[in-house]
GUKOLKOL-172801 format. One line per 5 residues: number of its first residue (from 1); for each residue x, y, z of N, C-alpha, C, O. Coordinates in steps of 0.1 Angstrom, whole numbers, plus 5000, padded with zeros to 4 digits. Atoms other than C-alpha are relative to their C-alpha. Last residue first. Layout:
# residues N
NUM	X,Y,Z,X,Y,Z,X,Y,Z,X,Y,Z; ...
END
This chain:
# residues 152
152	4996,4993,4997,6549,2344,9116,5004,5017,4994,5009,5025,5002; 5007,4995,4989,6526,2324,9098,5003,5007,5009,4994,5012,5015; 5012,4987,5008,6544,2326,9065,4992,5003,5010,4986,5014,5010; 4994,4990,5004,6577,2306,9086,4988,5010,4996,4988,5022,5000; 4996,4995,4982,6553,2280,9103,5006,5015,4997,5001,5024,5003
147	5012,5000,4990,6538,2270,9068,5004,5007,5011,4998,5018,5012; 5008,4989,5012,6572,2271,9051,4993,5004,5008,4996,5011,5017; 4999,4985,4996,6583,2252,9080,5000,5009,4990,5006,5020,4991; 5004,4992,4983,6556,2228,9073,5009,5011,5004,5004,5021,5009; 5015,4986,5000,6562,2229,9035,4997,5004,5013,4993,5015,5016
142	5003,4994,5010,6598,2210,9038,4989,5009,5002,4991,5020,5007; 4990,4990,4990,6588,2188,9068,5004,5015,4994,5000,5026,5000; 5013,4994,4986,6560,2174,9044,5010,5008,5012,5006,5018,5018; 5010,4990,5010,6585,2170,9014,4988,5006,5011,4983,5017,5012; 5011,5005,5013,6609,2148,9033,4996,5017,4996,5001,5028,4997
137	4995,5019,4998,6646,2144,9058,4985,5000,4987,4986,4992,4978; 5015,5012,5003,6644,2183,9064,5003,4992,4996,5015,4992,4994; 5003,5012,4991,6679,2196,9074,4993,4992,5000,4995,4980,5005; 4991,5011,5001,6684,2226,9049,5003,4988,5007,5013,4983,5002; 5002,5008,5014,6652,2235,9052,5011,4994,4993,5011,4985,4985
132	5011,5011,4997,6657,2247,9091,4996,4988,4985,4993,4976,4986; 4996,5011,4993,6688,2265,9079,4991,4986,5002,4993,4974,4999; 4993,5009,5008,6671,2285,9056,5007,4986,5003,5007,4975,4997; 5010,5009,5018,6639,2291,9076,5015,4994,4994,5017,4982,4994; 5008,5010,4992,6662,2305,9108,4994,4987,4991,4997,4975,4989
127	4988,5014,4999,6687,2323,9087,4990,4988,5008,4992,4976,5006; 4998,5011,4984,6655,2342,9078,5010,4991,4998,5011,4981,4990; 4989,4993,4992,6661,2360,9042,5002,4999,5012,5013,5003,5017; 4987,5007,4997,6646,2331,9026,5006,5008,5008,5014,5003,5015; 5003,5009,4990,6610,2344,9035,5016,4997,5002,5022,4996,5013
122	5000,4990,4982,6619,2382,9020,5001,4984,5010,5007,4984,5021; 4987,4996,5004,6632,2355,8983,4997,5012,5017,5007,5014,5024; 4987,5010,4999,6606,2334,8983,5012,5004,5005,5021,4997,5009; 5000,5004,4988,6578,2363,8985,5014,4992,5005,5021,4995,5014; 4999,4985,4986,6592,2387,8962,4999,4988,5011,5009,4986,5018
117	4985,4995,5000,6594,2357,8938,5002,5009,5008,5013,5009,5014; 4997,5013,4991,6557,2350,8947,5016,5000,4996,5020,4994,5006; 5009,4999,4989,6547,2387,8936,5006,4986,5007,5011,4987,5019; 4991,4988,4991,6569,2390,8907,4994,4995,5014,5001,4987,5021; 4985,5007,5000,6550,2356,8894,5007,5008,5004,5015,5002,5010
112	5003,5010,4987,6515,2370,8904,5014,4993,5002,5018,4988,5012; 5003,4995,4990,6518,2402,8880,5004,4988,5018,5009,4989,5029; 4986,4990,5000,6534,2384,8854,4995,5007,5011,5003,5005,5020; 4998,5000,4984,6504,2354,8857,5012,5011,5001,5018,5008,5011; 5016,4990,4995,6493,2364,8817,4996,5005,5015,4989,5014,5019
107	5001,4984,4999,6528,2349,8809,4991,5009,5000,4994,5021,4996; 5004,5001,5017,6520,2315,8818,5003,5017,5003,5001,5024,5012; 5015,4996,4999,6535,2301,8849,4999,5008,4987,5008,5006,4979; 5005,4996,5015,6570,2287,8862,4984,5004,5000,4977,5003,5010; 5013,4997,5004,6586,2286,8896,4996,5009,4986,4999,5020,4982
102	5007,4996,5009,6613,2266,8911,4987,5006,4995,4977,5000,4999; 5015,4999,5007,6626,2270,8941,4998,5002,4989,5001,5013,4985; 5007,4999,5017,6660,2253,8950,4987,5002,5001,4979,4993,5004; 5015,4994,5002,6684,2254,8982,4994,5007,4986,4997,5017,4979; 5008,5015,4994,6718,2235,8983,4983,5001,4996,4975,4993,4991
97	5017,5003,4996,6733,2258,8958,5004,4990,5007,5013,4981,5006; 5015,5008,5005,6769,2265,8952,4990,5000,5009,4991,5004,5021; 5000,5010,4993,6789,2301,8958,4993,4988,4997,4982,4990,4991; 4988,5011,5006,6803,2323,8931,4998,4988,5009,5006,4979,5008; 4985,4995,4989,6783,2356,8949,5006,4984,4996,5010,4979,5007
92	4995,4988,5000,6759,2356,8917,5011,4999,5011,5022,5003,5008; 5008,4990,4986,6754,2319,8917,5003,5015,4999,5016,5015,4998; 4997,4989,5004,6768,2302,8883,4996,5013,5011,4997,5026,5009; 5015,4993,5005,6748,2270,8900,5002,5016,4996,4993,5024,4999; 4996,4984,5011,6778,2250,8910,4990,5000,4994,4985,4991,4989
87	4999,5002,5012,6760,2220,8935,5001,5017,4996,4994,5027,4999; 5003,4984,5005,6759,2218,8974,5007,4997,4986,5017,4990,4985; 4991,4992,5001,6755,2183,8983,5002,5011,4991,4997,5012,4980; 4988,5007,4990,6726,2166,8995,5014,5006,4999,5019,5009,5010; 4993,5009,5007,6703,2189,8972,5012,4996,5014,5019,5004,5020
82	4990,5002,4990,6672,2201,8989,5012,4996,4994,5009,4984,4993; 4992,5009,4993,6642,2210,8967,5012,5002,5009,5013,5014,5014; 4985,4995,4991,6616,2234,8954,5006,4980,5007,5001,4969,5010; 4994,5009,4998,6587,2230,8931,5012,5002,5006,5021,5007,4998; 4989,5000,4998,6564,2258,8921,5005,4982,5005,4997,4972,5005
77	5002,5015,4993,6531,2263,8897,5018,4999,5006,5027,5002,4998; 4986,5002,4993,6519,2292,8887,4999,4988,5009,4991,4983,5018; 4997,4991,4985,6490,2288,8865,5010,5001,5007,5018,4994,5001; 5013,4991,5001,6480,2277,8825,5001,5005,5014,4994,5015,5015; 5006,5003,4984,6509,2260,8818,4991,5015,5002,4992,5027,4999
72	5004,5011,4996,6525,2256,8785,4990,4997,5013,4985,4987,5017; 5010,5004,5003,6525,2291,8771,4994,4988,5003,4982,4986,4999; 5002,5005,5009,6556,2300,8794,4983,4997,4998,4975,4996,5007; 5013,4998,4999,6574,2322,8818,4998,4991,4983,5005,4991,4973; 5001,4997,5013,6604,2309,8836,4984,5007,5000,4976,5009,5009
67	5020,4995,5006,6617,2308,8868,5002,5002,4987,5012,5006,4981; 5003,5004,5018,6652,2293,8887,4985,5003,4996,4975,4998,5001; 5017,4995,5007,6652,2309,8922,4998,4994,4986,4989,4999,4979; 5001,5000,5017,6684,2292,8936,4990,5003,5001,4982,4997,5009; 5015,5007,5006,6697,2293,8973,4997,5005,4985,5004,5014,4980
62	5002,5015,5005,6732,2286,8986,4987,4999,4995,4982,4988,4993; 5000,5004,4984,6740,2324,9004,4989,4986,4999,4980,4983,5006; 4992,5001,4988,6736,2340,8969,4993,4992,5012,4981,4991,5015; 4997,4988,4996,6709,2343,8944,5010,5005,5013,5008,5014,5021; 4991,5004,4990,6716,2315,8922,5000,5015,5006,5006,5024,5001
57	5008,4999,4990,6692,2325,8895,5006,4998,5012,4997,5001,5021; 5001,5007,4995,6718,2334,8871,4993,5001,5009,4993,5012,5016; 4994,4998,4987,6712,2362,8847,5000,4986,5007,4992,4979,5001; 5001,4984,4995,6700,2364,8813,5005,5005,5006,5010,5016,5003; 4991,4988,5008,6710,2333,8803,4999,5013,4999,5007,5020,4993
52	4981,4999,4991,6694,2318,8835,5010,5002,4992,5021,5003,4997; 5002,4991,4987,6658,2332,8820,5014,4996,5007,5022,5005,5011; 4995,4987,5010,6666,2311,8785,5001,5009,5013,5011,5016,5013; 4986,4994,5004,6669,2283,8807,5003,5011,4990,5014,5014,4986; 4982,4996,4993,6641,2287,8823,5008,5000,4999,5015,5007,5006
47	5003,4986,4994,6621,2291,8792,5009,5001,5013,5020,5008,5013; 4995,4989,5010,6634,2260,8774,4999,5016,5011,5008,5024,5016; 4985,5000,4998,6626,2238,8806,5010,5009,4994,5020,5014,4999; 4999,4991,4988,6592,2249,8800,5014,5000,5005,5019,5011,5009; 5001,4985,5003,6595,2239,8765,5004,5005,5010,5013,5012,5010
42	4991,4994,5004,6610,2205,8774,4999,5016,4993,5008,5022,4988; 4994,4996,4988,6584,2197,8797,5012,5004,4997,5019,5010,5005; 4988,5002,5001,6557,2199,8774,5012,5004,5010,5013,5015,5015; 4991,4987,4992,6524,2199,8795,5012,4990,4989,5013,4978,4989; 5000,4988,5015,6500,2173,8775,5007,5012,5006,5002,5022,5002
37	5004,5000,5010,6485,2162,8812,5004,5007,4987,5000,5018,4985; 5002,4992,5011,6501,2171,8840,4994,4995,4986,5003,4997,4977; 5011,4999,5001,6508,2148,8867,4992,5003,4994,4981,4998,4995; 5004,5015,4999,6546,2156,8873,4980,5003,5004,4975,5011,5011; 5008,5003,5008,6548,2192,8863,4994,4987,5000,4984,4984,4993
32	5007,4995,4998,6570,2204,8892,4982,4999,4985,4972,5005,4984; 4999,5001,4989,6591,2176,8898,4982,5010,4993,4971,5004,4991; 5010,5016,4999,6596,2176,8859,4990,4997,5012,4979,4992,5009; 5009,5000,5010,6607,2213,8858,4991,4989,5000,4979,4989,5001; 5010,4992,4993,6627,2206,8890,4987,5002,4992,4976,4998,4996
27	5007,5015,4991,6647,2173,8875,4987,5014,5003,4975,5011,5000; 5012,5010,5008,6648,2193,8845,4997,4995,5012,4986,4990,5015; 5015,4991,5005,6663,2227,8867,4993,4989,4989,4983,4994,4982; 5006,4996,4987,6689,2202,8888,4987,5010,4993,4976,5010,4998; 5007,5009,4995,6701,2186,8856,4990,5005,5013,4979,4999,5015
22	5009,5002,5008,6710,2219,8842,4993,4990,5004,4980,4992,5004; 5009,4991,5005,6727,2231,8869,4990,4998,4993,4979,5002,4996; 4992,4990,5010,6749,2197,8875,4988,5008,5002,4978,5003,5007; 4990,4997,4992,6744,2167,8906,5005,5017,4995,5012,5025,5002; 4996,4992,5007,6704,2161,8905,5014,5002,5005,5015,5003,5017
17	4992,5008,5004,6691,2136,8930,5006,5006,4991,5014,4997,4988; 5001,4998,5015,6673,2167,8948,5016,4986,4993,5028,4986,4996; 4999,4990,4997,6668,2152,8990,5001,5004,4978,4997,4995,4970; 4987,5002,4986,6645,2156,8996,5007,4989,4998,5001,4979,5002; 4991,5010,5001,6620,2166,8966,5016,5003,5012,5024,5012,5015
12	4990,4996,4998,6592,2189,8967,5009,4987,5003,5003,4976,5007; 4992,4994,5001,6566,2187,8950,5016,5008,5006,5023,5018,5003; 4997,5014,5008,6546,2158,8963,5011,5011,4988,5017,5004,4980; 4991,5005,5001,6546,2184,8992,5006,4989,4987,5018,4985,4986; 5008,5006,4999,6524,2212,8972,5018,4987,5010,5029,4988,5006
7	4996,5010,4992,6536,2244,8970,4994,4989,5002,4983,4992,5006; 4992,5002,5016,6517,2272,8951,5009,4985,5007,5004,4976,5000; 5013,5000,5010,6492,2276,8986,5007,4995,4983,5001,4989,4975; 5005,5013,4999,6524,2273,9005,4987,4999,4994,4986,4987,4991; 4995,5013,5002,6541,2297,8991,4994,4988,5003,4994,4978,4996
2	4994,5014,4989,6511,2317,9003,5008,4997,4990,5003,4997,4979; 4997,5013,5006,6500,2351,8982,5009,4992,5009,5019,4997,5015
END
């Protein structure tokens, strides 16, 4: 499985106008449903935030995984951004976020939602990729070194 296949640019947002936690996972939830037909955006929103009372998605070294699983959406669908200034995001190592993937999906995709969380999470571990996406200027720079990154 590609990030970039779940990825679309009109989902990704450069840089995230969002300044708080919560605001930064509606803006993403929205980001990532914009288009949708009949999608509630405050269930899905419900579901990730019941998943960041669990644990915080802030997985250290400024990037966020926020995920849910819900009956709203029929496939995995992601949404990642940039935020101009690093924002408190309860992070496991106490640090803020710049870097945001969102990814929700119906709980029938559980197999496929580990699977693209695995991916996000070996890709981020390139200082090269993180850096590089902390810099992008749009949403097409954004997915291209995605792109460039899954091709190596």
């Amino acid at each position: 499985m590609l990030l970039s296949e779940l990825l679309a640019a009109d989902r990704v947002r450069v840089p995230l106008r969002s300044q708080t936690k919560d605001d930064l996972l509606r803006e993403l939830v929205e980001l990532a449903t914009a288009g949708r037909e009949g999608v509630a955006v405050d269930a899905i929103l419900d579901s990730v935030r019941q998943r960041e009372q669990v644990l915080s998605t802030g997985i250290g070294g400024g990037i966020a995984i926020p995920h849910g699983k819900t009956s709203q959406i029929d496939q995995l669908v992601m949404a990642a951004g940039v935020c101009e200034r690093p924002v408190e995001f309860d992070a496991l190592d106490g640090q803020p976020v710049e870097l945001l993937f969102l990814l929700v999906g119906p709980e029938s995709a559980a197999g496929a939602h580990v699977k693209a969380l695995s991916r996000i999470s070996r890709l981020l571990r390139r200082d090269a990729l993180r850096e590089g996406l902390r810099t992008v200027r749009s949403g097409d720079e954004f997915l291209q070194l995605i792109r460039e990154s899954e091709a190596n």
